[in-house]
PyMOL Python script that loads the backbone (N, CA, C, O; Angstrom):
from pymol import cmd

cmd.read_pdbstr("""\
ATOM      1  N   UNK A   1      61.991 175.430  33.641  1.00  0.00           N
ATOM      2  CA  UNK A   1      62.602 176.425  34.482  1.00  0.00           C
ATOM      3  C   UNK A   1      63.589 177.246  33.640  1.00  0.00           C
ATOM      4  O   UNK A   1      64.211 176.627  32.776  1.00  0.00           O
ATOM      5  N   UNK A   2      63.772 178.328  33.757  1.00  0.00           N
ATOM      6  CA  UNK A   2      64.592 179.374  32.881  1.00  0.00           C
ATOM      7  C   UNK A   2      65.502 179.725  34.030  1.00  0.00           C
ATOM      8  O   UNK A   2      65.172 180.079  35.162  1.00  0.00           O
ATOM      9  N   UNK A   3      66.851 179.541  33.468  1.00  0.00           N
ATOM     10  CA  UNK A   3      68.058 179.873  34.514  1.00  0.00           C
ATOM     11  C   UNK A   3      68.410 181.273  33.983  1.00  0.00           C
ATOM     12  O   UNK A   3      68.436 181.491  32.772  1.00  0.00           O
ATOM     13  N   UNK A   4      68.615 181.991  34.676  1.00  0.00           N
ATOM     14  CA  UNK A   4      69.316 183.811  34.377  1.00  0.00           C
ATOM     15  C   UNK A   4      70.588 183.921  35.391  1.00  0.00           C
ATOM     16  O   UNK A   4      70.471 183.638  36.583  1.00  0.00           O
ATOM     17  N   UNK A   5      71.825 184.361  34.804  1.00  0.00           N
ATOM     18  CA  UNK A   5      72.679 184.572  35.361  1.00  0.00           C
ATOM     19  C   UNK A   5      73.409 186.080  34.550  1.00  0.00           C
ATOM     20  O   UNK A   5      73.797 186.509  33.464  1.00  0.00           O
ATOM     21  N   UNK A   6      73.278 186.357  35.656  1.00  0.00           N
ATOM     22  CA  UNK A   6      74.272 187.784  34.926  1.00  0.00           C
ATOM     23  C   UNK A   6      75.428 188.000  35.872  1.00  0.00           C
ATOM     24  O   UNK A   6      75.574 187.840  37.084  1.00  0.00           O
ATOM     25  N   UNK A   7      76.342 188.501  34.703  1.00  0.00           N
ATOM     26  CA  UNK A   7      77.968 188.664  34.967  1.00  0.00           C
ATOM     27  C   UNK A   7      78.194 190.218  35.339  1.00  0.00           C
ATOM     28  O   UNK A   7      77.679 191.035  34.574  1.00  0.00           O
ATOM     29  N   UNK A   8      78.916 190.692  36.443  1.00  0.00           N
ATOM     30  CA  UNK A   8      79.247 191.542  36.213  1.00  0.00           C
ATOM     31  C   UNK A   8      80.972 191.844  36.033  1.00  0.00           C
ATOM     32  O   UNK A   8      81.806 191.469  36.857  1.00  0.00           O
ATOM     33  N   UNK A   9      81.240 192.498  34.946  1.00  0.00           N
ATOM     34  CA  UNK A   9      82.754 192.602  34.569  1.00  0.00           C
ATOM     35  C   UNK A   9      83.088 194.092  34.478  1.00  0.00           C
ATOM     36  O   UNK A   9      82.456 194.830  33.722  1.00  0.00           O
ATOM     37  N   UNK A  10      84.091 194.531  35.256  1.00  0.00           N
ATOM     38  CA  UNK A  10      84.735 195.679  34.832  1.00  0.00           C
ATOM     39  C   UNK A  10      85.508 195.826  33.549  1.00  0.00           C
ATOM     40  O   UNK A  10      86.333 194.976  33.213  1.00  0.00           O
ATOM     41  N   UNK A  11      85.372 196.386  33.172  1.00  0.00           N
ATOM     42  CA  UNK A  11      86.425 196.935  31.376  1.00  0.00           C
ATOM     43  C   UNK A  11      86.601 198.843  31.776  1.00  0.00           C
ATOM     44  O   UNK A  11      86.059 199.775  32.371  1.00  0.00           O
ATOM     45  N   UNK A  12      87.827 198.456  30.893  1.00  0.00           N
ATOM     46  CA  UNK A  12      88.392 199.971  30.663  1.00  0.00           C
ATOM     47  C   UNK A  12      88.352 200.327  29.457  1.00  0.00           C
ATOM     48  O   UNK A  12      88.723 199.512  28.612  1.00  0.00           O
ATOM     49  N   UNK A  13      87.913 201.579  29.066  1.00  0.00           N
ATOM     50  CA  UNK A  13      87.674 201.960  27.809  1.00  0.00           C
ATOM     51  C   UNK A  13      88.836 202.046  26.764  1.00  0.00           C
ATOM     52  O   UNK A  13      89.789 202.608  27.303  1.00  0.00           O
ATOM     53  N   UNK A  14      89.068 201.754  25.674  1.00  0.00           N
ATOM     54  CA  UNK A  14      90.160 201.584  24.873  1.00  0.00           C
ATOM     55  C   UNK A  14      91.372 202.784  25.216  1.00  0.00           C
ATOM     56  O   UNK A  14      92.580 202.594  25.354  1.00  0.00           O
ATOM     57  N   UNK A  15      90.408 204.409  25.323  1.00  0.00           N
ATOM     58  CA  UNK A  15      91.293 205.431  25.430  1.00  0.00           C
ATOM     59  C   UNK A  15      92.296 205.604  26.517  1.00  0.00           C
ATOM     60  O   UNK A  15      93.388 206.173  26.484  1.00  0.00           O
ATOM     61  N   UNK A  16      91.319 204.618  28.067  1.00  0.00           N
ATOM     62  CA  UNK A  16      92.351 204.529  29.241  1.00  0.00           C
ATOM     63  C   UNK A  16      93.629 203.739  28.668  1.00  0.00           C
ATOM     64  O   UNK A  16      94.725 203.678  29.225  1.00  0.00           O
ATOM     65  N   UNK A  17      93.354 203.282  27.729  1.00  0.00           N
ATOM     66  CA  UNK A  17      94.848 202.330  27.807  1.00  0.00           C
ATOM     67  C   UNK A  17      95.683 202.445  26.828  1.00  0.00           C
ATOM     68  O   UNK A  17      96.421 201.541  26.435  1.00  0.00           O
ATOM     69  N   UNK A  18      95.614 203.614  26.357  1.00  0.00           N
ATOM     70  CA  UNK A  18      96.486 204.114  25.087  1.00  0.00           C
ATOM     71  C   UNK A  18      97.825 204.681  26.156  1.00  0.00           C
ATOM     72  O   UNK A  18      97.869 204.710  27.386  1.00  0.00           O
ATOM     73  N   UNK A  19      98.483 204.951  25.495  1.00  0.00           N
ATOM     74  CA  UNK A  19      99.663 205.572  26.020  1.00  0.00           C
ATOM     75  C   UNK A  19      99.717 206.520  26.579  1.00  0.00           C
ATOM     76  O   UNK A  19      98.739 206.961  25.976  1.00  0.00           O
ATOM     77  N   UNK A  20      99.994 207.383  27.285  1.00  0.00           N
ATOM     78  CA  UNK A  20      99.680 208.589  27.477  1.00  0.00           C
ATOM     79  C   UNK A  20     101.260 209.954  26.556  1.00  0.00           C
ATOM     80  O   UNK A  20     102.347 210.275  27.036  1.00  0.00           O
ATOM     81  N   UNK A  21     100.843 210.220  25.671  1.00  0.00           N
ATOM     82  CA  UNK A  21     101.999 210.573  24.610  1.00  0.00           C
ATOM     83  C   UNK A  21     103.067 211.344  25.575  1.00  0.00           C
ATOM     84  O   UNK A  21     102.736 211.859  26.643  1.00  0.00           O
ATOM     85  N   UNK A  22     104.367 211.352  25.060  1.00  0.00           N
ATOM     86  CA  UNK A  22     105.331 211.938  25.979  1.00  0.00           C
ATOM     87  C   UNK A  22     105.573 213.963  25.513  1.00  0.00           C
ATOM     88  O   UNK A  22     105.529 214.599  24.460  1.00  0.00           O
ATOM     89  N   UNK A  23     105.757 214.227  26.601  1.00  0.00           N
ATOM     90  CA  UNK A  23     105.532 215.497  26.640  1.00  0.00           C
ATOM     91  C   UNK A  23     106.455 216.305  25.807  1.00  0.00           C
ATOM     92  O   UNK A  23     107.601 216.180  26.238  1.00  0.00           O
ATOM     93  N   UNK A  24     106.414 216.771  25.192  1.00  0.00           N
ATOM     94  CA  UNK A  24     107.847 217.878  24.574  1.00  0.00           C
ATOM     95  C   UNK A  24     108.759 218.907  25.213  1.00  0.00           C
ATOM     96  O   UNK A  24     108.410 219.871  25.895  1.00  0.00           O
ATOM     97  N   UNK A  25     109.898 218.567  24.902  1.00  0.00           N
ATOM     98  CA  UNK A  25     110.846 218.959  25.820  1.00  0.00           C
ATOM     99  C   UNK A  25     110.681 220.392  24.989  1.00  0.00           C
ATOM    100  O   UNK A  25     110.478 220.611  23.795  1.00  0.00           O
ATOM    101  N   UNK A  26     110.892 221.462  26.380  1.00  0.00           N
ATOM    102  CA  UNK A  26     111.267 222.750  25.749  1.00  0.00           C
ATOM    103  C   UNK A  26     112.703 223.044  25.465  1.00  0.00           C
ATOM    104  O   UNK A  26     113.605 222.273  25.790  1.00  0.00           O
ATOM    105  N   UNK A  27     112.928 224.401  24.732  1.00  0.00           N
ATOM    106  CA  UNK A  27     114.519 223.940  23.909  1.00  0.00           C
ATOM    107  C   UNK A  27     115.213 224.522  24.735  1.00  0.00           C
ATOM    108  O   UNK A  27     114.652 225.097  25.668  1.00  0.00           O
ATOM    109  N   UNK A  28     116.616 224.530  24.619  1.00  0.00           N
ATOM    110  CA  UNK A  28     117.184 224.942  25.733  1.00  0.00           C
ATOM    111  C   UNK A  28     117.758 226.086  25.707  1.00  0.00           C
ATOM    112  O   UNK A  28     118.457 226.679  26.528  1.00  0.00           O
ATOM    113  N   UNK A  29     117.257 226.428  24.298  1.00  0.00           N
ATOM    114  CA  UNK A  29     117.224 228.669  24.141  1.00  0.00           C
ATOM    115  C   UNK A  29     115.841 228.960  24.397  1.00  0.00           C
ATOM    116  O   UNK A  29     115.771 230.173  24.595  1.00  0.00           O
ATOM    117  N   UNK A  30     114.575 228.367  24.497  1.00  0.00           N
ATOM    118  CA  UNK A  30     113.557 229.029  24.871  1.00  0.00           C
ATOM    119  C   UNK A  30     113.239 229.869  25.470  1.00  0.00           C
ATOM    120  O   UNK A  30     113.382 229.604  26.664  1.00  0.00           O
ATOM    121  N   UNK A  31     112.728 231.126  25.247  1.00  0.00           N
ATOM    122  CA  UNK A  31     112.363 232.112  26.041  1.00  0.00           C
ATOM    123  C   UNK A  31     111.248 232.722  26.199  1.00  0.00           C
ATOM    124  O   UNK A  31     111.087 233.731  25.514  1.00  0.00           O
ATOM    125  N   UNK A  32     110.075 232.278  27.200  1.00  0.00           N
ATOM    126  CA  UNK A  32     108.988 233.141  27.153  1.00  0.00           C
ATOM    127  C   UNK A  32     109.165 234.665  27.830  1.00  0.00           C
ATOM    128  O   UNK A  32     109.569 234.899  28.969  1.00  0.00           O
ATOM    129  N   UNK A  33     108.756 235.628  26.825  1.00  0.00           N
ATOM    130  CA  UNK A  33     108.436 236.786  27.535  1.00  0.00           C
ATOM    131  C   UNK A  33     106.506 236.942  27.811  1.00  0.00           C
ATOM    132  O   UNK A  33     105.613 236.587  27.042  1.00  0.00           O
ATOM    133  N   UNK A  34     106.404 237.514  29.006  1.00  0.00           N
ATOM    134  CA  UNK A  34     105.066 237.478  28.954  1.00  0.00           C
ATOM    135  C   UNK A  34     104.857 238.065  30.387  1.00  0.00           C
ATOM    136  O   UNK A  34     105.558 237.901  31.385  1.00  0.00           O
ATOM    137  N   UNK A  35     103.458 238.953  30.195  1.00  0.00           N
ATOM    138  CA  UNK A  35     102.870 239.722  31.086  1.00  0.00           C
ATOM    139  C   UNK A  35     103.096 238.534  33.205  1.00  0.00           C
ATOM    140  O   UNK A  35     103.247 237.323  33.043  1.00  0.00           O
ATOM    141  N   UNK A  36     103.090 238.809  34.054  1.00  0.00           N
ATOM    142  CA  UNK A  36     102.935 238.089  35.108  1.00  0.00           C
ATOM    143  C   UNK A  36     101.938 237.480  35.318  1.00  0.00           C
ATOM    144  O   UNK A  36     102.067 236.533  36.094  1.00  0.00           O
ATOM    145  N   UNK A  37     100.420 237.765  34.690  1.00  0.00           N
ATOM    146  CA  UNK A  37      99.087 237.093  34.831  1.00  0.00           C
ATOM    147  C   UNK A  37      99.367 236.112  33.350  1.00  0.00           C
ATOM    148  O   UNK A  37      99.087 234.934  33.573  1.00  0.00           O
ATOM    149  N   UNK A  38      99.553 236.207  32.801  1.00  0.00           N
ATOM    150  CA  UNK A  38      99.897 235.190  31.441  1.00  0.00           C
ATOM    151  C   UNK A  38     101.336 234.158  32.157  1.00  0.00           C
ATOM    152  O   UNK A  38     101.040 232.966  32.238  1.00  0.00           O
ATOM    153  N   UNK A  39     102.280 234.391  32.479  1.00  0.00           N
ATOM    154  CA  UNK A  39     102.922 232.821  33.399  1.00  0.00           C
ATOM    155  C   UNK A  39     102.489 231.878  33.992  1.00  0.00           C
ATOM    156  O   UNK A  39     102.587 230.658  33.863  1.00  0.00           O
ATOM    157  N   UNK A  40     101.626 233.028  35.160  1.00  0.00           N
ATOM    158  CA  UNK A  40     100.551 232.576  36.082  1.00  0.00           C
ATOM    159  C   UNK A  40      99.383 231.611  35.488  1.00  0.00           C
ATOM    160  O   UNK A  40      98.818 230.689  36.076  1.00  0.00           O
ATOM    161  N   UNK A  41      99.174 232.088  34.134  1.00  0.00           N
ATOM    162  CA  UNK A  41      98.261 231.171  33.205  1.00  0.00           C
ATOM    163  C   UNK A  41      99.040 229.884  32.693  1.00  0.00           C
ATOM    164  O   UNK A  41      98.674 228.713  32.797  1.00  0.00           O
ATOM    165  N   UNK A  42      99.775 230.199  32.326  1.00  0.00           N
ATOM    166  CA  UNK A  42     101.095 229.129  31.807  1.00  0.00           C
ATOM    167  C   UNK A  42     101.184 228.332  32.403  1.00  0.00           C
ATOM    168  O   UNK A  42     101.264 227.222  31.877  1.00  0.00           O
ATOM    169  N   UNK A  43     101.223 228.487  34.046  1.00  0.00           N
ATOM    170  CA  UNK A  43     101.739 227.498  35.097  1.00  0.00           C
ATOM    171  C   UNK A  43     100.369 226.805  35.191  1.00  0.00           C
ATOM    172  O   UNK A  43     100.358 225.574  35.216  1.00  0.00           O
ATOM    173  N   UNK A  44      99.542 227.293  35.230  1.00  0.00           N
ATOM    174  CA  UNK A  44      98.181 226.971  35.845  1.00  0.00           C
ATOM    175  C   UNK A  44      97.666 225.597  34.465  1.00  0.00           C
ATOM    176  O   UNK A  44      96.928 224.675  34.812  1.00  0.00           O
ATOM    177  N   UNK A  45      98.075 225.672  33.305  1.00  0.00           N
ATOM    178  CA  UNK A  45      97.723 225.091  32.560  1.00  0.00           C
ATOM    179  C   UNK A  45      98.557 224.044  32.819  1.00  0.00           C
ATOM    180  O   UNK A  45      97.988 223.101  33.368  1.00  0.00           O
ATOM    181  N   UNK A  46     100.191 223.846  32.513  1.00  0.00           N
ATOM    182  CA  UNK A  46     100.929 222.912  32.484  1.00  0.00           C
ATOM    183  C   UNK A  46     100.272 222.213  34.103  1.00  0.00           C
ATOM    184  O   UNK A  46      99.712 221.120  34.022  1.00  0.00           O
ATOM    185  N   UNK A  47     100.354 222.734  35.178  1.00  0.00           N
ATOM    186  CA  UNK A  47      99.729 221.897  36.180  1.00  0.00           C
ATOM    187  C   UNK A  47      98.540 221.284  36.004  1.00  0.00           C
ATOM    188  O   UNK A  47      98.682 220.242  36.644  1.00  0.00           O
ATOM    189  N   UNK A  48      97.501 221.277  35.558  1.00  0.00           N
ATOM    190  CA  UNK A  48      96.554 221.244  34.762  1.00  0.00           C
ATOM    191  C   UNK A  48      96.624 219.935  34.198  1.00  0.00           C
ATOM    192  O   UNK A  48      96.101 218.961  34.739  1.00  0.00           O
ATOM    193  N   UNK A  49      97.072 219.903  33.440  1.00  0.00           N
ATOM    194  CA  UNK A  49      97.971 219.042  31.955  1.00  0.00           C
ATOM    195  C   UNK A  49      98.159 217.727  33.195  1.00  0.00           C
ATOM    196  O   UNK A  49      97.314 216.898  33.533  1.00  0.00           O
ATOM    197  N   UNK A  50      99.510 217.892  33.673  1.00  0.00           N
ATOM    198  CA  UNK A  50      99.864 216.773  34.677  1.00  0.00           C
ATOM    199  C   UNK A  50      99.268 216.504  35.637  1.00  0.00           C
ATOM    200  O   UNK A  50      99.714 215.566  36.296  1.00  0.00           O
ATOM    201  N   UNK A  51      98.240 217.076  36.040  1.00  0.00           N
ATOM    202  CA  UNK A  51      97.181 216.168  36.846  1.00  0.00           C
ATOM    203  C   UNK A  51      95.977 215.488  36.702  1.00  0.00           C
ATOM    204  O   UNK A  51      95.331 214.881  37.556  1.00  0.00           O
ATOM    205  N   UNK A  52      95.680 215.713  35.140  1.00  0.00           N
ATOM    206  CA  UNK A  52      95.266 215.143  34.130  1.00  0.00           C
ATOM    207  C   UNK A  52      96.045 213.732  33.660  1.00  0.00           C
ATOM    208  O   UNK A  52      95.606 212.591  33.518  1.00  0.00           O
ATOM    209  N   UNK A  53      97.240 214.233  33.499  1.00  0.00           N
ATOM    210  CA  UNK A  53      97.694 212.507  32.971  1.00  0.00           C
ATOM    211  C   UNK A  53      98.100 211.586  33.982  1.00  0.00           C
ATOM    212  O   UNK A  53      98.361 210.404  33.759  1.00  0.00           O
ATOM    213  N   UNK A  54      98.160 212.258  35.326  1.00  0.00           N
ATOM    214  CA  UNK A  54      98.336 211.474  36.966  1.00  0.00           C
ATOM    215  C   UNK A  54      97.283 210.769  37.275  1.00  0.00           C
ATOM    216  O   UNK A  54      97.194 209.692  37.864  1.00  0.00           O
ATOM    217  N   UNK A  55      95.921 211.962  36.511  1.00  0.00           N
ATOM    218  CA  UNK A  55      94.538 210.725  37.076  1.00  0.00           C
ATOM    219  C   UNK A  55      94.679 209.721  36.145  1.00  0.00           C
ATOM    220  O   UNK A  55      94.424 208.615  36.621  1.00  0.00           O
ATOM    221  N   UNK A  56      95.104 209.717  34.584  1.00  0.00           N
ATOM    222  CA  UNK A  56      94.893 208.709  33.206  1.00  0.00           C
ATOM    223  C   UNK A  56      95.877 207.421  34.184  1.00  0.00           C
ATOM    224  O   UNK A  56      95.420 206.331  34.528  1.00  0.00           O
ATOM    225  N   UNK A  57      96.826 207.761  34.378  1.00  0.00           N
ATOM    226  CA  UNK A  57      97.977 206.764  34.953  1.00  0.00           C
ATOM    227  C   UNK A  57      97.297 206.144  36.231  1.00  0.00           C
ATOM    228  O   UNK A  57      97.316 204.914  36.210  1.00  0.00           O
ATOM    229  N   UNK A  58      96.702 206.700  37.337  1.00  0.00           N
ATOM    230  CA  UNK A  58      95.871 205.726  38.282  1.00  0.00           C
ATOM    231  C   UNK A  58      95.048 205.870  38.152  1.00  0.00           C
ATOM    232  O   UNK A  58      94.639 205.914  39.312  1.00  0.00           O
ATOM    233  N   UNK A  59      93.728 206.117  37.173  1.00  0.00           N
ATOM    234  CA  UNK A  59      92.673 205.365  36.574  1.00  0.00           C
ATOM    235  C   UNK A  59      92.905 203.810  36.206  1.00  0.00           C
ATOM    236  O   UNK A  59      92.233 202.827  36.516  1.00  0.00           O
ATOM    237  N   UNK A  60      94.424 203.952  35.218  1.00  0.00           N
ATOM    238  CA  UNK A  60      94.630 202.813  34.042  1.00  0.00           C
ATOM    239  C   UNK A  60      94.705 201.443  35.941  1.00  0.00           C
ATOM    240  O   UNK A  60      93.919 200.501  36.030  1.00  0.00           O
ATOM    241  N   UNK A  61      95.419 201.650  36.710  1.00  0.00           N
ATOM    242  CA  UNK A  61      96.173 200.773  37.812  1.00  0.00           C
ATOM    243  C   UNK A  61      94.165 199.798  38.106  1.00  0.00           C
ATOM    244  O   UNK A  61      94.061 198.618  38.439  1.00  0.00           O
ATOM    245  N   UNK A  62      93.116 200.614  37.887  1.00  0.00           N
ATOM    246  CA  UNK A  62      91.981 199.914  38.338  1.00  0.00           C
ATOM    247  C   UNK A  62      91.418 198.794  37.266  1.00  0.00           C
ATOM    248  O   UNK A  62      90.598 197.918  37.540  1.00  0.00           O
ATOM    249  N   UNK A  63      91.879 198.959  36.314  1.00  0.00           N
ATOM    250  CA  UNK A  63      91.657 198.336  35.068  1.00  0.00           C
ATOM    251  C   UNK A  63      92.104 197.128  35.432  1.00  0.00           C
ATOM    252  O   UNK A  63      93.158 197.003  36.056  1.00  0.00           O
ATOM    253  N   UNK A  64      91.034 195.690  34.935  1.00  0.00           N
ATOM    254  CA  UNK A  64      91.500 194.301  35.391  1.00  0.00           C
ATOM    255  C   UNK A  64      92.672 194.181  34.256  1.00  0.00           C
ATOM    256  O   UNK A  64      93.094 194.888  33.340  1.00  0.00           O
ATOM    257  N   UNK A  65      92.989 192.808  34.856  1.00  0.00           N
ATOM    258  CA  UNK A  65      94.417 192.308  33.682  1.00  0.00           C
ATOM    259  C   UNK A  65      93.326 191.057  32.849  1.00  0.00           C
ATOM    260  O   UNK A  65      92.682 190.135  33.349  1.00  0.00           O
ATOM    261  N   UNK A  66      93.434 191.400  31.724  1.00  0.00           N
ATOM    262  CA  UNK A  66      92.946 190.133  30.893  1.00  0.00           C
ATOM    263  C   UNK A  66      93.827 189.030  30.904  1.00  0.00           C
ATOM    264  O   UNK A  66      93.538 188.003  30.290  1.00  0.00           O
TER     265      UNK A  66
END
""", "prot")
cmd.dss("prot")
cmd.show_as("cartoon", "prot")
cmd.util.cbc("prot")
cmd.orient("prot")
């Protein structure tokens, strides 16, 4: 008789569990000048950005604990 058992295991890929690097502070003379559709781009990216590393951060929460 041949016994077969298969496992199923969740894993998270190495990259979910890297750090997620800390953001750079802008300086506190910084000054963008820039057209109103280019802010509008600006904003749209940085929001972008952080809802990107909001999904990395509760992606990582599904990941088992070894």
């Amino acid at each position: 008789m041949i016994e077969r058992k298969i496992v199923v295991k969740p894993v998270c890929p190495p990259e979910l569990l890297q750090d997620v690097p800390v953001a750079p502070a802008m300086p506190a003379e910084a000054l963008v000048e820039a057209s109103d559709e280019t802010l509008r781009w600006l904003g749209a990216i940085f929001s972008h950005a952080a809802l990107l590393e909001e999904r990395l951060r509760d992606a990582r929460t599904a990941c088992p604990d070894d």
